[in-house]
ZADO-1210 file (C-alpha; in nm, 4 decimals, padded with zeros to 6 digits):
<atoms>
<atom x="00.0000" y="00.0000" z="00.0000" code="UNK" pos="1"/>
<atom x="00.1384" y="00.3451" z="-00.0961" code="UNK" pos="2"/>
<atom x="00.0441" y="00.6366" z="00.1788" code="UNK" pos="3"/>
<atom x="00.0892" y="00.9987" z="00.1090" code="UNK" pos="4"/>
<atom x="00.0721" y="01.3214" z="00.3187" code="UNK" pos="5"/>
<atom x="-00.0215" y="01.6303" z="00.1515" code="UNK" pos="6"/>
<atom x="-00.0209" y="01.9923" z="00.1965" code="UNK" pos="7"/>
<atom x="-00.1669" y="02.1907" z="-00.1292" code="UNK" pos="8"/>
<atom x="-00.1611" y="02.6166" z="-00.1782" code="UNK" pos="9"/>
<atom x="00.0767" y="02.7170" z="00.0946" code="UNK" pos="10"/>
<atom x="00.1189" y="03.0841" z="00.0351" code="UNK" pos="11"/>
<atom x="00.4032" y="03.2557" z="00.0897" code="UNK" pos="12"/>
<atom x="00.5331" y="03.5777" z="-00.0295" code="UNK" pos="13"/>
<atom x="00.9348" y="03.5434" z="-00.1116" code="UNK" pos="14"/>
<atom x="01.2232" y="03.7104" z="-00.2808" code="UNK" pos="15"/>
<atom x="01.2715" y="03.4571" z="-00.5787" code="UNK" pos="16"/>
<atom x="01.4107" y="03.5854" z="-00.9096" code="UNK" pos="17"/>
<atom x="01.6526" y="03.5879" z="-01.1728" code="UNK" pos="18"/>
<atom x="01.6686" y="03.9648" z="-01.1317" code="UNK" pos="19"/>
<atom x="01.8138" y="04.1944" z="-00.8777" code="UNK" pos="20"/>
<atom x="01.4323" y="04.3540" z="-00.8582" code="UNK" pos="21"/>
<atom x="01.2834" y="04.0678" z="-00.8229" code="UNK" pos="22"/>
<atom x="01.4824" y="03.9621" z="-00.5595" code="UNK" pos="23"/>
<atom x="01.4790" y="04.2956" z="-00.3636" code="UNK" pos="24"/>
<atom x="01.0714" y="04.3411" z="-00.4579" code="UNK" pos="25"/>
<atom x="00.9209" y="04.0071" z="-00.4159" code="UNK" pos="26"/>
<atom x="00.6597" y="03.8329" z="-00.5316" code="UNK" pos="27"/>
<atom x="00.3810" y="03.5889" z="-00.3806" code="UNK" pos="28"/>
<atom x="00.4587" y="03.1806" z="-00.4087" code="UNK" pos="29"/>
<atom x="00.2648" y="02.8710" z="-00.3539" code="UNK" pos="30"/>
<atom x="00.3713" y="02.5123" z="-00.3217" code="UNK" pos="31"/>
<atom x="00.2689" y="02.2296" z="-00.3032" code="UNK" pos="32"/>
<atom x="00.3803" y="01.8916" z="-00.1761" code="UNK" pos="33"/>
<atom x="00.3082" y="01.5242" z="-00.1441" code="UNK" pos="34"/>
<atom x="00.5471" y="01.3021" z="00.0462" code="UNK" pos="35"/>
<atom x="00.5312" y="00.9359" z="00.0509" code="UNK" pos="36"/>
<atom x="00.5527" y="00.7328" z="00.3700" code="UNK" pos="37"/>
<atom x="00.4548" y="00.4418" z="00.5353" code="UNK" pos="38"/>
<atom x="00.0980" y="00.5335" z="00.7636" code="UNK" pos="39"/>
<atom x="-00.0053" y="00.2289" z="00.8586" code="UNK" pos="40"/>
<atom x="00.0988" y="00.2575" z="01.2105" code="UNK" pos="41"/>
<atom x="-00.0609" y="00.5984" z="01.2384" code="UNK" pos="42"/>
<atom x="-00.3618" y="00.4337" z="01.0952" code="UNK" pos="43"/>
<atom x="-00.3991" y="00.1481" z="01.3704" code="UNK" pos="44"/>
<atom x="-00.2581" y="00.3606" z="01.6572" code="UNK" pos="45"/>
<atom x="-00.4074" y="00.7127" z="01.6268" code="UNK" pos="46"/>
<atom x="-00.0788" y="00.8287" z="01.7909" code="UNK" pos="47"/>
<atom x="00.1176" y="01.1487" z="01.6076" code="UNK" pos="48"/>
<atom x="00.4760" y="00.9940" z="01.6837" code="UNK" pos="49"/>
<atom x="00.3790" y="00.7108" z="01.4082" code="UNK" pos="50"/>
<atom x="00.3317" y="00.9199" z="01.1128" code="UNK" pos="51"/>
<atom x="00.4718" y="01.3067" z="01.0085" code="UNK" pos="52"/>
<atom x="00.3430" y="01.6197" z="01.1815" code="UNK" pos="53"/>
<atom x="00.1685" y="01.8615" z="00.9192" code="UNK" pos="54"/>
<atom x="00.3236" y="02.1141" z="01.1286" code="UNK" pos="55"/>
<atom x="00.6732" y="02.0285" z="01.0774" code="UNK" pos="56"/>
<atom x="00.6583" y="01.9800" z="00.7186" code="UNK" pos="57"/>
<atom x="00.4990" y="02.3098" z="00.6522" code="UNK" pos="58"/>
<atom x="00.7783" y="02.4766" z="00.8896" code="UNK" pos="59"/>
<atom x="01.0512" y="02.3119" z="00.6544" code="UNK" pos="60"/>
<atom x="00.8641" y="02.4219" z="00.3359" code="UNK" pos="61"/>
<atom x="00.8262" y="02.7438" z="00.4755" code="UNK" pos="62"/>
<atom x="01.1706" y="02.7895" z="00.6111" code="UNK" pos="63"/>
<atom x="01.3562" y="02.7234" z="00.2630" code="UNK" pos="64"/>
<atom x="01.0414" y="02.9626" z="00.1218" code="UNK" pos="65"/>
<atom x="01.2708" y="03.2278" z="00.3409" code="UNK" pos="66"/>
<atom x="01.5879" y="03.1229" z="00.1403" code="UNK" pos="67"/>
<atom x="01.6496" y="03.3865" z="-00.1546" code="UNK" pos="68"/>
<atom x="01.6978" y="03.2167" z="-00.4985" code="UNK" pos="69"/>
<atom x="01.7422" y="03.2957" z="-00.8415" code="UNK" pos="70"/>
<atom x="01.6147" y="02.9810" z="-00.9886" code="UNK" pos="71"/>
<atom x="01.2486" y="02.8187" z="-00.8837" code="UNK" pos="72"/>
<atom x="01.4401" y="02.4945" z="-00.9537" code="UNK" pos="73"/>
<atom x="01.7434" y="02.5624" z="-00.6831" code="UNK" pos="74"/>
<atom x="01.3539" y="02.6303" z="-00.4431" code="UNK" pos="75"/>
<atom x="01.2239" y="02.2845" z="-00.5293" code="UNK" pos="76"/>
<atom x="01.5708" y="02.1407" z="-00.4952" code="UNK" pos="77"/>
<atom x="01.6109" y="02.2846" z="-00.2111" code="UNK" pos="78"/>
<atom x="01.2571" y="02.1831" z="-00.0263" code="UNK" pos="79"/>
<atom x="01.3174" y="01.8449" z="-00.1407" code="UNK" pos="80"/>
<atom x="01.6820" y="01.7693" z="-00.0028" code="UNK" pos="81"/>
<atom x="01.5439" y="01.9062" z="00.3291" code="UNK" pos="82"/>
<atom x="01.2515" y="01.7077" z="00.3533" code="UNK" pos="83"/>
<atom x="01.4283" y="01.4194" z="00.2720" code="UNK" pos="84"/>
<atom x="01.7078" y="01.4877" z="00.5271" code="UNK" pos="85"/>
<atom x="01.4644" y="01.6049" z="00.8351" code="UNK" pos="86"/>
<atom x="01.2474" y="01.2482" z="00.7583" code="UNK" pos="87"/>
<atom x="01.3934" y="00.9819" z="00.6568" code="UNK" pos="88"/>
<atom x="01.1107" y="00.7723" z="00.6333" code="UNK" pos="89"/>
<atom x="01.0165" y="00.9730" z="00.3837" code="UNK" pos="90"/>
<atom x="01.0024" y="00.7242" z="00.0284" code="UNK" pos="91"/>
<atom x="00.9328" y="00.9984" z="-00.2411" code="UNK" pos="92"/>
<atom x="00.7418" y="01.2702" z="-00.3173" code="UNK" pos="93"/>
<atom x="00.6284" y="01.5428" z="-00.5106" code="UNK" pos="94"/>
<atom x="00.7401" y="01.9627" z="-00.4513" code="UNK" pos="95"/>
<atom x="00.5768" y="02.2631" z="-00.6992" code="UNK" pos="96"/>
<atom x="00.6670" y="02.5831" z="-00.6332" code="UNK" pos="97"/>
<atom x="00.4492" y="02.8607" z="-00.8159" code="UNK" pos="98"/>
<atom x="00.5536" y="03.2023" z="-00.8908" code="UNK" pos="99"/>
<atom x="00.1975" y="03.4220" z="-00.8977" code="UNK" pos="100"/>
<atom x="00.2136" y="03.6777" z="-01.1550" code="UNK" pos="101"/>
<atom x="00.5672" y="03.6555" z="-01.3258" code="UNK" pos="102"/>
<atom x="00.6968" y="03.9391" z="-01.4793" code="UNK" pos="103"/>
<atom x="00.7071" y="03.7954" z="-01.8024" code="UNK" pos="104"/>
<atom x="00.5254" y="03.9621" z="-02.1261" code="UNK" pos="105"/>
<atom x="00.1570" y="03.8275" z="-02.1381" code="UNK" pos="106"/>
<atom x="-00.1370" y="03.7051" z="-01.9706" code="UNK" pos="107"/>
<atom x="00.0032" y="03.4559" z="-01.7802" code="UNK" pos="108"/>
<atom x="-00.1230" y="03.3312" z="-01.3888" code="UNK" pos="109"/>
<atom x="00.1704" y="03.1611" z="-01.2544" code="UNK" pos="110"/>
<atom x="00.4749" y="02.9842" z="-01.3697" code="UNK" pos="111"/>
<atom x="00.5884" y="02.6573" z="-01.1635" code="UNK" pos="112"/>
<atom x="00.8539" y="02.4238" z="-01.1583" code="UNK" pos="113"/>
<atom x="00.7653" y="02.0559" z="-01.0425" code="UNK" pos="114"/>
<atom x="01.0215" y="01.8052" z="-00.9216" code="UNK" pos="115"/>
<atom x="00.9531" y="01.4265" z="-00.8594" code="UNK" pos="116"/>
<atom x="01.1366" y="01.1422" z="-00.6885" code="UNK" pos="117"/>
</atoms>
């Protein structure tokens, strides 16, 4: 059986960009991210030391959200070495990170990068 947790459309606002304005403006974000791990201990105990605290996970996603990059791809790299380090038991998973808005010629909503493993 394959187990997931999942937090979708965290917001944050960040200093991401390939330029020095974007970097010194900001811009708003959102990620998402699906980890795989084994629940089934969580699921016949009801006890939070079995499984991954939400709380944590959005902490570490939010914490390298803090982390000034040029590259939405050096982000997602990022989220997903520390994820993997903090939680071991952590299988695979999926990170997007979301730039609202880009400053980029046209009508465009968001540009996102998606990385998989």
């Amino acid at each position: 059986m394959k187990s997931y947790i999942e937090l979708e459309k965290m917001r944050f606002y960040a200093y991401h960009g390939v330029s020095e304005t974007e970097r010194k403006v900001g811009n708003y974000y959102e990620v998402d991210i699906q980890v795989c791990l084994d629940l089934e201990a969580a699921m016949r105990t009801d006890d939070l030391s079995t499984t991954l605290d939400y709380g944590l996970l959005y902490e570490w996603v939010r914490q390298e959200m803090t982390v000034p990059s040029k590259l939405l791809e050096h982000v997602a790299g990022r989220i997903r070495k520390t994820v993997q380090t903090r939680c071991p038991a952590i299988t695979g998973g999926t990170v997007r990170v979301s730039k609202i808005k880009p400053p980029i010629c046209g009508d465009i909503e968001r540009a996102s990068v998606t990385v998989q493993w």
